[in-house]
NUDREN-822013 format. One record per residue (C-alpha): residue in three letters; x, y, z. Coordinates in steps of 0.2 Angstrom, whole numbers, plus 5000, padded with zeros to 4 digits. Each point is the difference from the previous one (the first is absolute). Layout:
<nodes>
ALAXYZ...
</nodes>
This chain:
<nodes>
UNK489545445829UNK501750034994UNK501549925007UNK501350135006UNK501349884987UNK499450044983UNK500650134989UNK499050154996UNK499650044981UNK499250144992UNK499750014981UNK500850194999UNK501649905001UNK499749944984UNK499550154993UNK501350095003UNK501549884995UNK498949984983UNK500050204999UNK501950005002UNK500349884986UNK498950094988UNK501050155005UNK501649914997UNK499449934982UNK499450184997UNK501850075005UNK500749844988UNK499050064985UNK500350165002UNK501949965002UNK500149904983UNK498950124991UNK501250145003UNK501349884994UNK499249944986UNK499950184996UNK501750035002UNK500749854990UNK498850094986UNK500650165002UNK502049955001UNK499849884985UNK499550164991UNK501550095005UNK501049854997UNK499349994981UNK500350184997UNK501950015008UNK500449834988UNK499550094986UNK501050155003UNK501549885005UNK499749904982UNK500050154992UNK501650095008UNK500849824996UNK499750024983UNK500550184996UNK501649965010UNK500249854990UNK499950094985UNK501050175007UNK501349855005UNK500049914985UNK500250174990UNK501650035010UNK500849864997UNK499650014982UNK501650105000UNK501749975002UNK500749935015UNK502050005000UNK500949885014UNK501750045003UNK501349865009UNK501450145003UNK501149835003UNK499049995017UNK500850165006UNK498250094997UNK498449954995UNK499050124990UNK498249974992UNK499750164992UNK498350004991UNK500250114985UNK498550124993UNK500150114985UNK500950155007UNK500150194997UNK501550115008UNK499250105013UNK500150215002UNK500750025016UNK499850215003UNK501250095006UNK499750085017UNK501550164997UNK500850064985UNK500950144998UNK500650064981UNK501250164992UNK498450074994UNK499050015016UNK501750095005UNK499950134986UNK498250005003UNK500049954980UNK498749874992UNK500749904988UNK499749814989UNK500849865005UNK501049934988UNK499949844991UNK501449915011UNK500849995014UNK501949995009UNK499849935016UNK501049995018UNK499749915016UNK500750085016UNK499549895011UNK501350065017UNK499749885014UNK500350175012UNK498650084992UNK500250205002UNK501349985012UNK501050154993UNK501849935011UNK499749834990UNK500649984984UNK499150114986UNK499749934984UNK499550164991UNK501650134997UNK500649844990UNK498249984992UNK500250184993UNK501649964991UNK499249844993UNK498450114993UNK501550134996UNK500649884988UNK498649954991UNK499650164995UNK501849994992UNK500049834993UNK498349944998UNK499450074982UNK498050015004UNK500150194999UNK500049995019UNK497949994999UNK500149835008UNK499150015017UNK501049945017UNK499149915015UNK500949995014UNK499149865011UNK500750025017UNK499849945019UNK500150145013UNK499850164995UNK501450124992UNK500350175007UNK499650154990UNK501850044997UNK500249834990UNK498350034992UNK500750164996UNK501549974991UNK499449844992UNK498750104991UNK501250154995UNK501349864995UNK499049954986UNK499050054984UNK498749855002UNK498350015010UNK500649905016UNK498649905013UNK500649975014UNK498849845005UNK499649935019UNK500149785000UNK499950015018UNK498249915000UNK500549834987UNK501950025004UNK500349895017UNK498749894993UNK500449815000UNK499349874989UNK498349935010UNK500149865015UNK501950075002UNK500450045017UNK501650085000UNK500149995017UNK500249815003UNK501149974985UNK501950084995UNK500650044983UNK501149884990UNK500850164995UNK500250195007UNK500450154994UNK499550195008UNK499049925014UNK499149825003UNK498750034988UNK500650174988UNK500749914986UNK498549874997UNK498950155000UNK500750054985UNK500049874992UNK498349995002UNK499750184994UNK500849994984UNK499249834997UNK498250025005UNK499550185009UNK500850114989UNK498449954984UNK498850025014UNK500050205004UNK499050094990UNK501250144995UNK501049894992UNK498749934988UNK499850144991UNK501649984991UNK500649884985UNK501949965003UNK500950015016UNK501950015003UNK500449955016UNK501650095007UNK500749935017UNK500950165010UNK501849905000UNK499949954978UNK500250124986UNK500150044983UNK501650054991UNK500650084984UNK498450064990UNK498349914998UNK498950004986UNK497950025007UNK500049815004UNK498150035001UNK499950054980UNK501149834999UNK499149855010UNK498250094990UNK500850004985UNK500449794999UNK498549965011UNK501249955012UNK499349985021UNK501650005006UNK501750084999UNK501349885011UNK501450065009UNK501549865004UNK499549825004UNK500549935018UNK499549865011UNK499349955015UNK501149885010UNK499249865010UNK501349965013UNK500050215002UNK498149984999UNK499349855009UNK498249974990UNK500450114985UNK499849844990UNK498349955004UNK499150144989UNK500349884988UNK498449885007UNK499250155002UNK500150044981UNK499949814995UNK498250015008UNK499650164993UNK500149954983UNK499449835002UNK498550055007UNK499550174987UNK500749904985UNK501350134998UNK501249974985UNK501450125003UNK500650124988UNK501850005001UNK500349815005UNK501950025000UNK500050155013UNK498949885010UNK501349854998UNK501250125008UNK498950005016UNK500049795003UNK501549974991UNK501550045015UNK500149915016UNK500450135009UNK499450154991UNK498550104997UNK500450144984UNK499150185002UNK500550184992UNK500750135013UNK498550105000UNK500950145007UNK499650064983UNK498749974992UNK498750064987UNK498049925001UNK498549994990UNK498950025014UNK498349954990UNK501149844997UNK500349965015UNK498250055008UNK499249844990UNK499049875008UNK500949864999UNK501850115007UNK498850055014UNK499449835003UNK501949954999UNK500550135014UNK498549965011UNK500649825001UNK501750065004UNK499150125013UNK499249865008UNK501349875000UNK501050135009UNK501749954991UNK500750185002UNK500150015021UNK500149794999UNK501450024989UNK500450174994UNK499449974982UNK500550144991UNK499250124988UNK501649974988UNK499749804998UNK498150035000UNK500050124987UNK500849894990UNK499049875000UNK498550114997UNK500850044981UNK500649824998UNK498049965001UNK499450154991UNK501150074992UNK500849944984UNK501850064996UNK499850154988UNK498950065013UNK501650035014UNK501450134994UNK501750005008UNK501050145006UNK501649934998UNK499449944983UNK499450194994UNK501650055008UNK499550125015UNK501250015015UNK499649995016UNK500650005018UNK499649915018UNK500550075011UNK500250154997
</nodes>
């Protein structure tokens, strides 16, 4: 007989703790075959997302190392500005222009454009503001005199490259002022460009003139935009006339003349650039130093170049006021890749580097000196302002 003290047992006890365990190392297995499964199937993933990764790192190793193959042009602007401008072998862009008016779509007349080209800028800060100043009664006496003077035979077309928008009244008598085919040409849309990363916001001008910014933009035209529109590459020579210059007495077709000596370049009077007037004017010179340093450039008028680093205080440049161009000359690579690092360095809203100064040190690099005329030289007068 059993004493009413012991413990009671029964075997299903066991057999149910042992059927747990086997259910728990059925649960484990399970468990580390699905890992094991998955540590397979993400090394595979792994594999194949290392490979891509090797081979992206080595086509942009090579694409990298193919890029700085090329030139890479660091400029100390005496710690005032530092530019690295990576230079690639450049071609001036054709920037179409969105409005053009001409005298032939006026007379509802077709006609060839001719070889070259006298050029104005009437860039108004007012626009079409009629009550502001208008620039063009006095652009029709200046186009009135070339006919008079200028001996081209008055075939020579005019493009009148303006902001705003004239009235037809001035459109009207500028085109019965003249024998020439006249274009009137819209800049609007590269005109109140600025170099890239300036903000014109943040910063002020070391220099004003017409409005905060008005003046620079010029500048920057006649430098740079100007060989970038499209209608004006299809011309040889171009005379650039500003509204307040003029010619005087009787000119022989200068055009005939700069073809006939192979000349790129017929100079109106030398002037300079003032550093104390100019805060900055001065360090174009790094800029040109590493320039031709870094292309190997051997100029080809060095003593024109001497005049550029050879004053203190002084940076030379022709009043280009007036002025006549070989525009295939100055659409090169290397003068393209010249401007560009001008563009970028931002020296013309930095410092108001102008297009005088700059030309001039485009010829003294590529241009040797039987290749520049001088008006004063071929005796041709001339006036500013007037």
């Amino acid at each position: 007989m059993m004493e009413t003290s012991e413990i009671g047992y029964s075997p299903n006890e066991d057999q149910g703790v042992q059927a747990f365990i086997r259910t728990l190392n059925s649960l484990r297995n399970d468990f580390l075959q699905k890992i094991k499964q998955y540590t397979e199937c993400l090394r595979e993933k792994i594999f194949l997302i290392s490979i891509s990764s090797i081979s992206l790192l080595i086509v942009l190793f090579f694409y990298t190392f193919a890029i700085y193959l090329q030139p890479i042009i660091f400029v100390d602007f005496n710690k005032h500005v530092m530019s690295k401008t990576m230079l690639k072998p450049s071609i001036v862009s054709s920037i179409q222009e969105p409005y053009i008016y001409s005298k032939n779509q006026y007379f509802n007349r077709t006609r060839k454009p001719s070889e070259n080209v006298i050029a104005f800028l009437v860039a108004s800060f007012a626009g079409d503001i009629r009550r502001a100043y208008n620039p063009y009664p006095k652009l029709g006496e200046k186009l009135f005199q070339l006919d008079e003077r200028l001996g081209d035979n008055k075939i020579t077309d005019i493009i009148i490259f303006h902001t705003g928008y004239p009235f037809r009244a001035d459109i009207t008598s500028i085109v019965h002022t003249t024998a020439r085919n006249v274009l009137f040409v819209n800049v609007d849309h590269i005109f109140y460009k600025f170099s890239p990363g300036f903000d014109p916001h943040i910063r002020d001008p070391t220099w004003t003139q017409k409005g905060k910014w008005h003046y620079h933009h010029m500048c920057y035209f006649w430098f740079k935009q100007v060989f970038e529109l499209k209608i004006i590459q299809r011309y040889r020579y171009m005379m650039r006339l500003d509204d307040d210059s003029g010619i005087e007495g009787k000119w022989p077709n200068v055009f005939e003349i700069i073809a006939k000596h192979r000349a790129v370049y017929l100079a109106n009077m030398r002037i300079v650039d003032f550093e104390y007037v100019l805060p900055g004017t001065k360090l174009v010179r790094n800029l040109t130093i590493a320039f031709i340093k870094t292309y190997k450039i051997t100029p080809q008028n060095p003593d024109m170049l001497a005049e550029v680093f050879n004053h203190t205080i002084e940076t030379p440049g022709y009043w280009n006021n007036l002025e006549v161009m070989d525009l295939l000359f100055l659409r090169q690579p290397r003068i393209a890749e010249f401007t560009r690092l001008v563009d970028e360095s931002m020296g013309v809203y930095l410092y108001r580097w102008g297009d005088a100064p700059l030309r001039f040190i485009i010829l003294a690099l590529f241009a040797n000196a039987t290749q520049i005329l001088h008006r004063e030289k071929l005796g041709l007068a001339y006036c500013h302002p007037c």
